[in-house]
N, C-alpha and C positions, 0 to 999 in steps of 0.2 A: 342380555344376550340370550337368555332363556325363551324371553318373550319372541325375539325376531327368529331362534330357532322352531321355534312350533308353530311361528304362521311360515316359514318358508316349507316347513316338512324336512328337515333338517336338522343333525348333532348339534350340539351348544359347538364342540370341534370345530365345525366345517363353519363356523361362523366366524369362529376364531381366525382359524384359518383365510377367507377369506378379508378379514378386516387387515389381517399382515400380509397380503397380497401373496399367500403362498401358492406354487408354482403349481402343484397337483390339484386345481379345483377346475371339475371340466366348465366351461363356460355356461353353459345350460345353469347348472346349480351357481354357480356364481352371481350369473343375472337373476336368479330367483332371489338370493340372500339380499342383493344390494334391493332390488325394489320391496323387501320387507322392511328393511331397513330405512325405505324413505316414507312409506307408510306408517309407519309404526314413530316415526321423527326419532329414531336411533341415531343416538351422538357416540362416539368415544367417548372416555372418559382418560383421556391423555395424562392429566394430572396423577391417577390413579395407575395408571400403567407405570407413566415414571415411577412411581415409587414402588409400586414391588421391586422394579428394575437398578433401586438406590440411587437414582436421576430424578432431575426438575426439568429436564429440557432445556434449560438455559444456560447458555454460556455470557462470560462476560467479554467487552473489548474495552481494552481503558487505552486513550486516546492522549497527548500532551493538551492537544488546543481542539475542539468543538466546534470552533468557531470559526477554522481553514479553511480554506476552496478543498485544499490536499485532503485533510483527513477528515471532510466531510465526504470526499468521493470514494476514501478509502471504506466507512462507517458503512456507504450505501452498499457497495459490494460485497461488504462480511453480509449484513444482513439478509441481501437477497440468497448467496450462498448457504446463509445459512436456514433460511426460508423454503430450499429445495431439498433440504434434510429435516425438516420438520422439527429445528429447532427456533428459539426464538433469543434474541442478541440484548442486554443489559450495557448499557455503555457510560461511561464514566472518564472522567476529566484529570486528568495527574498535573500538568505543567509543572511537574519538579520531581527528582531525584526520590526524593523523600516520600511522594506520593508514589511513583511508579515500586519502591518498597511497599509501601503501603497494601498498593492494589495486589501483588505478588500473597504479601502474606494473609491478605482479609478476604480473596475471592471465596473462599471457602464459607466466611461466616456469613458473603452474598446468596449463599447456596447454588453457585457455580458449578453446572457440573465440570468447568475448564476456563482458562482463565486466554484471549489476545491478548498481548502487551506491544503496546508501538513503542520501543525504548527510545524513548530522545535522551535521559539523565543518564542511563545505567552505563556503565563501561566494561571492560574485560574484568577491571579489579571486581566487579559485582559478581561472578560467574557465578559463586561459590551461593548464594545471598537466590540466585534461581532454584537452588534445590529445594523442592515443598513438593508438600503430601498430594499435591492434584495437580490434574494433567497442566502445561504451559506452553504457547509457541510465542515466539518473540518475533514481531515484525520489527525492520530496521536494521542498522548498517555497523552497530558499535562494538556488538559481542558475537563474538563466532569459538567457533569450538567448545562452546559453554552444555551445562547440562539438559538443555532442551531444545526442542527443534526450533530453525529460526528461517523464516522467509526474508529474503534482501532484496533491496534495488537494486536492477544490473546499472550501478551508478558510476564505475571504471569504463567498462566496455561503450554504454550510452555516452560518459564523458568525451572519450576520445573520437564516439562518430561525429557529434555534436562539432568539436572543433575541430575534426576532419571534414567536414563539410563543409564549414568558411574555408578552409584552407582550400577545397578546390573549386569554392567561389571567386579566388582570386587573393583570399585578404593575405598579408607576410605579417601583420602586426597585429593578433589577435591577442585580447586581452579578456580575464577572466574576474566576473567579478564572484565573488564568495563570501563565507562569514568565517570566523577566527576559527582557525586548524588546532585541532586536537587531532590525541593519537591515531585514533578509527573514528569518523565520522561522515555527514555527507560532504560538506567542505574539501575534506581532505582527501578523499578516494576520487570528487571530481575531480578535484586539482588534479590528482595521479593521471587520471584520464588523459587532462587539458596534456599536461606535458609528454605524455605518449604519444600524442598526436603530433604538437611539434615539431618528438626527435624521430619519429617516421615521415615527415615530409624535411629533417633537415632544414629545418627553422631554429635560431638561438631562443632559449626560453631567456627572456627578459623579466627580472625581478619586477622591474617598474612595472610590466602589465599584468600582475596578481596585485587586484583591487579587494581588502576585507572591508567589509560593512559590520558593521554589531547586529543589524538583522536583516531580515531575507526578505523583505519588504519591497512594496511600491515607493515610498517615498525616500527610502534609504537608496534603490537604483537611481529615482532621477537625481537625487543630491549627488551622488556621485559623478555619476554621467554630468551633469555640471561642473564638479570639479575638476575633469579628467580635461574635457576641453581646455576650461580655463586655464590649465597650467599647460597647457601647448602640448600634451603628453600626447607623440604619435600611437596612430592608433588605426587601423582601419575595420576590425571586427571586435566582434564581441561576446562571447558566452557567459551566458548567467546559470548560477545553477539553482535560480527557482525562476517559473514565469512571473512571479509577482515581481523582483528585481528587474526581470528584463522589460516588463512593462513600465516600470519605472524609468527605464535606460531610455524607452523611446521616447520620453515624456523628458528628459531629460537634452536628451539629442536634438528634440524638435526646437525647445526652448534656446538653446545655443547657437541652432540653425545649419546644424548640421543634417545633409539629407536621410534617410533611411530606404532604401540601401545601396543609394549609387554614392555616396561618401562613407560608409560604414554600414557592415551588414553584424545582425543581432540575431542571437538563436536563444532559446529558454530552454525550461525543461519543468515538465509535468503535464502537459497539456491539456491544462485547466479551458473550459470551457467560452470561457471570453478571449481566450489567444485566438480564435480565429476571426473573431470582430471586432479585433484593432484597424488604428489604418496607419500607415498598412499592418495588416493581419500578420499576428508571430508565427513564422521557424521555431518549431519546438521539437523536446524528445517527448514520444508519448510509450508509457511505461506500461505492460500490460497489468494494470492494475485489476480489472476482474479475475485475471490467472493467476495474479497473487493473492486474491483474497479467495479463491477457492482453494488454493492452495492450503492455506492456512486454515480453512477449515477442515479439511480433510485431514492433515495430521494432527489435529485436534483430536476429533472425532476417532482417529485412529488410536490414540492415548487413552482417549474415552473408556473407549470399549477395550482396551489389551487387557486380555486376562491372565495372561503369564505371568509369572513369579518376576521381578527385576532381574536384572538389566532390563530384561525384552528386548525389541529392536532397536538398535543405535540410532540416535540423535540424527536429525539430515540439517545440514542449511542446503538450502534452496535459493536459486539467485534469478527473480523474472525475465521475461525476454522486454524488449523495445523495438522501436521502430521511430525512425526520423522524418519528424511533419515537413514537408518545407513547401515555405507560404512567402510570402511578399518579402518580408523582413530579408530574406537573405537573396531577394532577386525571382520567386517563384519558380515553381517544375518547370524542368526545360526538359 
């Protein structure tokens, strides 16, 4: 800094200054510091800043499955988000209860300066189990009111547009498929949805048409979707609450010989990037997934940096917006 101060004619300060883009440097001196700077091949030294500052620059995101369409799209968006903050993202794999404790109590000895968590294991009884010495946000749908800030799927309100939309496609027999209902989960707040929608159009919610699967899969939709035919179970719509089941469903439908969607129309939810190059192409919910991973960066970052004594500022859940694709599957835009 010494060196690119004295070939610009300029304080070690004003160098300072300019490398933190502070606001008082007339632009004349500014463009003098940065072209000394690129003469000279002046780097930061970022590593070094974090640490005076008690930072690594990294935060961590620990993720159930790596290997999702979901939380590969969600991975991408922490990272770019957190790429525009000039931080850099550590990511790590839980697939169990026991690991997402794990990642909770060990981000520290990653030297994290903050810890994402996608809770797929943890539940309300864990709340207590979030409280640790470094910052936390918890994406996902299980624990609310908990000691940390938590970003959610808007997965009630998306629910019920989803299967208010067959509903004014025409279907009266829309059935849902899902995975086993626990107390707070994604399962069961869709559900909530599905049957909102419904008893706002004055439809009987029929048991027979809450289909569970053990997982959220392609090949667990078209099994099902096979089965549901086979037993004559009327039926004319359909909501899944992942695209990978409803993709399955239609694999499932075709296989029976039932049409898609002048005999049954089918909507997903996540709007993974091959629902649109199905055929027909899925009716999906698509979730503003970049608003929620910036989101979650920023009250990171916000934890990061709070220098007030505790409490500081209370806890937020946050719940994203949505918007309803609609593609072939349900009959296309009219």
């Amino acid at each position: 800094m010494q060196d690119v101060a004295k070939a610009a004619g300029v304080s070690p300060m004003t160098v300072s200054n300019v490398i933190n883009d502070h606001p008082n440097v007339r632009p004349a001196t500014r463009e003098k510091v940065l072209e000394a700077m690129a003469r000279l091949d002046y780097r930061v030294n970022v590593a070094a800043r974090n640490l005076r500052k008690g930072r690594t620059g990294v935060i961590g995101l620990a993720v159930p499955e790596v290997g999702s369409a979901y939380y590969g799209r969600l991975a991408a968006g922490i990272i770019a988000a957190a790429e525009r903050r000039n931080l850099r993202v550590s990511i790590e794999q839980t697939a169990s209860r026991e690991n997402e404790l794990d990642a909770l109590s060990l981000s520290r000895n990653h030297q994290y300066d903050g810890l994402i968590l996608s809770a797929a294991g943890l539940s309300q009884a864990d709340a207590e189990r979030l409280k640790v010495d470094h910052p936390v946000v918890v994406l996902g749908d299980r624990i609310f009111g908990g000691p940390v800030d938590h970003v959610a799927m808007p997965n009630l309100e998306a629910a019920r547009a989803a299967t208010g939309h067959l509903i004014e496609r025409g279907c009266r027999r829309v059935a849902i498929l899902c995975g086993a209902l626990e107390e707070v989960d994604t399962s069961s707040l869709r559900l909530t949805g599905y049957r909102q929608a419904l008893e706002a159009a004055g439809l009987p919610a029929d048991p027979g048409l809450i289909q569970q699967v053990d997982r959220l899969g392609m090949r667990d939709g078209a099994e099902r979707a096979r089965e549901m035919t086979a037993s004559g179970l009327d039926f004319d719509g359909v909501f899944c609450v992942t695209d990978a089941l409803a993709m399955g469903v239609l694999r499932g439908l075709a296989d029976a010989g039932i049409g898609v969607p002048d005999q049954v129309k089918v909507i997903g939810f996540d709007n993974v990037p091959e629902s649109e190059f199905l055929v027909p192409s899925l009716s999906t919910i698509d979730p503003d997934h970049d608003g929620m991973a910036e989101r979650a960066v920023d009250l990171l970052i916000g934890r990061i940096e709070q220098t007030e004594p505790e409490p500081g500022p209370e806890h937020q859940d946050f719940v994203g917006g949505f918007s309803v694709v609609i593609r072939e599957s349900t009959g296309g835009p009219r």
